[in-house]
C-alpha positions in Angstrom: 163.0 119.9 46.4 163.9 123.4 47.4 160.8 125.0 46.8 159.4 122.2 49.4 161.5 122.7 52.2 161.2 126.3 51.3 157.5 125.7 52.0 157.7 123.5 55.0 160.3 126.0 56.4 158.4 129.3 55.9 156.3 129.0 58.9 159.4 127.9 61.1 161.3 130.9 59.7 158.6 133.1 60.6 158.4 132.4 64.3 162.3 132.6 64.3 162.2 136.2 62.3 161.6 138.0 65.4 164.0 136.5 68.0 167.8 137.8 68.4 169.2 134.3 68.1 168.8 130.5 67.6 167.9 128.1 70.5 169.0 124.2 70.4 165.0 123.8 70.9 164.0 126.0 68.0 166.7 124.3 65.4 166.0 120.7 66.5 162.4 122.1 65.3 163.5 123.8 62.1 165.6 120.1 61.9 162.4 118.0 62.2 160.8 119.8 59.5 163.6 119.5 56.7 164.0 116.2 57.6 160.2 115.3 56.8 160.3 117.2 53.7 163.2 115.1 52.4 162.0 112.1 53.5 158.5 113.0 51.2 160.9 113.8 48.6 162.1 109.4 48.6 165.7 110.4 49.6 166.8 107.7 51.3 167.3 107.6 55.3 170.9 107.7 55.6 171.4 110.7 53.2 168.8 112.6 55.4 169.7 111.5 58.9 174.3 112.7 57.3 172.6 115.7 56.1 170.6 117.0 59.1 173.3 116.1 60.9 175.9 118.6 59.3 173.6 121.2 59.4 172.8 121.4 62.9 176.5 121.2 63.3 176.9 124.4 61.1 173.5 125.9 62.7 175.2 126.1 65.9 178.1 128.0 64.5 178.7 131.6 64.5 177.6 131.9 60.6 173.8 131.6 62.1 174.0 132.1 65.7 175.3 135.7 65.1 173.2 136.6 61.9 170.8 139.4 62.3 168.5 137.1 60.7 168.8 133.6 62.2 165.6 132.2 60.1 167.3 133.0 57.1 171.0 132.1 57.6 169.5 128.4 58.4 167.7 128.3 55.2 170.9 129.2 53.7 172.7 126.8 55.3 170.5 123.7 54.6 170.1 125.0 50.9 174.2 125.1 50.7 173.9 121.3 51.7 171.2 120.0 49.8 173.3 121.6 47.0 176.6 120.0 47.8 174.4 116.5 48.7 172.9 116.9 45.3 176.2 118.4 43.1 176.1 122.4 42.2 176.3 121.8 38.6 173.2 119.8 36.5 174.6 117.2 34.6 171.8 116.0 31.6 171.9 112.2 31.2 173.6 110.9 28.2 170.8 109.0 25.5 173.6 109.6 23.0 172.5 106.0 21.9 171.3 103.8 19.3 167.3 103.9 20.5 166.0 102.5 22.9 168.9 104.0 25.8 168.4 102.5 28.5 168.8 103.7 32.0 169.1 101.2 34.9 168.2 102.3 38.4 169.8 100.3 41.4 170.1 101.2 44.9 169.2 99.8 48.4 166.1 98.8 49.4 163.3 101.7 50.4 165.8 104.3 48.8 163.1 105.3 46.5 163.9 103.7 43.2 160.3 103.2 41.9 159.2 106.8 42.4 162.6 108.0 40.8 161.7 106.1 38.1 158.8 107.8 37.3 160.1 110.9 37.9 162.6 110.2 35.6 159.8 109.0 32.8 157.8 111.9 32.8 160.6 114.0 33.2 162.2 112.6 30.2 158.5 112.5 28.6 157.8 116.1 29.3 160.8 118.0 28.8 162.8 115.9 26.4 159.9 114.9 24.2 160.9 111.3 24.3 159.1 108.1 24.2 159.5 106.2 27.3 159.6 102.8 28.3 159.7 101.0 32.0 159.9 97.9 33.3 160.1 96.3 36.6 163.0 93.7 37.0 162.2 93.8 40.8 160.5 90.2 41.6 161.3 90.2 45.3 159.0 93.0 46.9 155.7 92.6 47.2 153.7 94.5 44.5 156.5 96.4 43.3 155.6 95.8 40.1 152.2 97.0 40.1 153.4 99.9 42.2 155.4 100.8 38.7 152.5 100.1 36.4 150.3 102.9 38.4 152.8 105.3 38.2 153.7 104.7 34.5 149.8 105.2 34.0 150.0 108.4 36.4 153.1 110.0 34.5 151.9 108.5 30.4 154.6 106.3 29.6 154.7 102.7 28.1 154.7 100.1 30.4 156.7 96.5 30.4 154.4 94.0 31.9 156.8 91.2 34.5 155.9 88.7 37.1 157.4 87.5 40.1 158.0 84.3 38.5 160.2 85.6 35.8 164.0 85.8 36.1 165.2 89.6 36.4 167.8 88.8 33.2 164.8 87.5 31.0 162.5 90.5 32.5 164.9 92.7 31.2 165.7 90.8 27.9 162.0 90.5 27.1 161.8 94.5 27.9 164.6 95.5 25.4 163.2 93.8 22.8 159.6 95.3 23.5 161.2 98.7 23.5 162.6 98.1 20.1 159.2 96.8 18.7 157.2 100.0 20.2 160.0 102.8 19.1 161.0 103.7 22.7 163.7 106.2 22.9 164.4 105.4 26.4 164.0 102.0 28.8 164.1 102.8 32.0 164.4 99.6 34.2 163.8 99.2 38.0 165.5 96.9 39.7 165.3 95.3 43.2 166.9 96.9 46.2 170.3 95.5 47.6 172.7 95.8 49.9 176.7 95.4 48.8 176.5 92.6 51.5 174.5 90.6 49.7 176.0 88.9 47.4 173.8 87.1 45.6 171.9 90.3 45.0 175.0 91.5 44.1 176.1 88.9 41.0 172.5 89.5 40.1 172.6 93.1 39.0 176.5 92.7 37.7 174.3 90.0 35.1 171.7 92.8 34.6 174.6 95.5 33.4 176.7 93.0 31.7 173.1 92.2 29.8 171.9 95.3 29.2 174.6 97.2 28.1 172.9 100.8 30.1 174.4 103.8 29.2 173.5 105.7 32.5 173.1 103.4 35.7 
């Protein structure tokens, strides 16, 4: 992510590089382009919109207003966010388990679940040399599903057919046991977005957990 924004921020930086100071006009256009990169990277809208906000607070602080080099100090400034947004230490996930381990992704709707799921497989495919399984348990969102079977194609990992008919709990079930039969060392399962207000939703992925026994959720 930080070689993005790095990216998408270059040019910015570059028109700033020659002026003696930052400009409410010139941050708010340094702002718009972080905030497009993140929102490319799937982080969810609320995360970017808290983020942005802080630093355009910070931007207009004496740390960059009174740098020699304004361009840079805001780079620094959003890359010290990002980093505490995203914690400063890298934590591996724990497949200490029995095979398959499985991993269950929940969130809120249009957070970016599906995509973070196969980041996660080829991630865990390419740098952890392990055999990975995913599933779809969301049978709410129009083509969700087949939105995870392309991207388990894209990033070669094994794929868990479902349908919208099926209940999330027997997706899942039916998933565990296909990881077992195919030697999966990790089932990743994607699940439907929610909202703590929703309670039904709720009860639903408490029955998923207390089901699949996840050791990273």
């Amino acid at each position: 992510m930080f070689e993005s924004l790095s990216q998408r921020l270059s040019s910015t930086v570059e028109r700033l590089r020659g002026r003696g100071r930052l400009t409410e006009a010139n941050i708010r256009e340094s702002m718009r382009e972080v905030r497009i990169a993140l929102l490319e990277a799937d982080v969810a809208l609320p995360v970017v919109q808290a983020l942005v906000q802080r630093v355009q607070v910070r931007a207009i602080g004496q740390e960059v207003m009174k740098s020699l080099t304004p361009g840079q100090a805001l780079i620094k400034v959003v890359r010290d966010e990002l980093t505490a947004v995203m914690g400063s230490v890298n934590t591996d996930l724990n497949l200490a388990a029995a095979p398959p381990a499985i991993v269950l992704v929940a969130g809120l709707q249009g957070a970016g679940k599906t995509t973070t799921v196969a980041k996660l497989a080829r991630f865990l495919r390419e740098r952890k040399k392990k055999k990975v399984m995913v599933v779809s348990c969301d049978v709410y969102r129009p083509a969700a599903i087949e939105q995870l079977r392309t991207l388990a194609a894209q990033v070669e990992v094994l794929f868990h057919p479902s349908s919208p008919d099926q209940a999330p709990v027997a997706i899942a079930a039916a998933a565990l046991d296909a990881a077992k039969k195919n030697f999966a060392d990790v089932l990743i399962v994607d699940t439907a977005g929610r909202l703590h207000v929703d309670a039904a939703m709720m009860d639903e992925i408490k029955v998923l957990h207390a089901a699949l026994d996840p050791i990273e959720t």
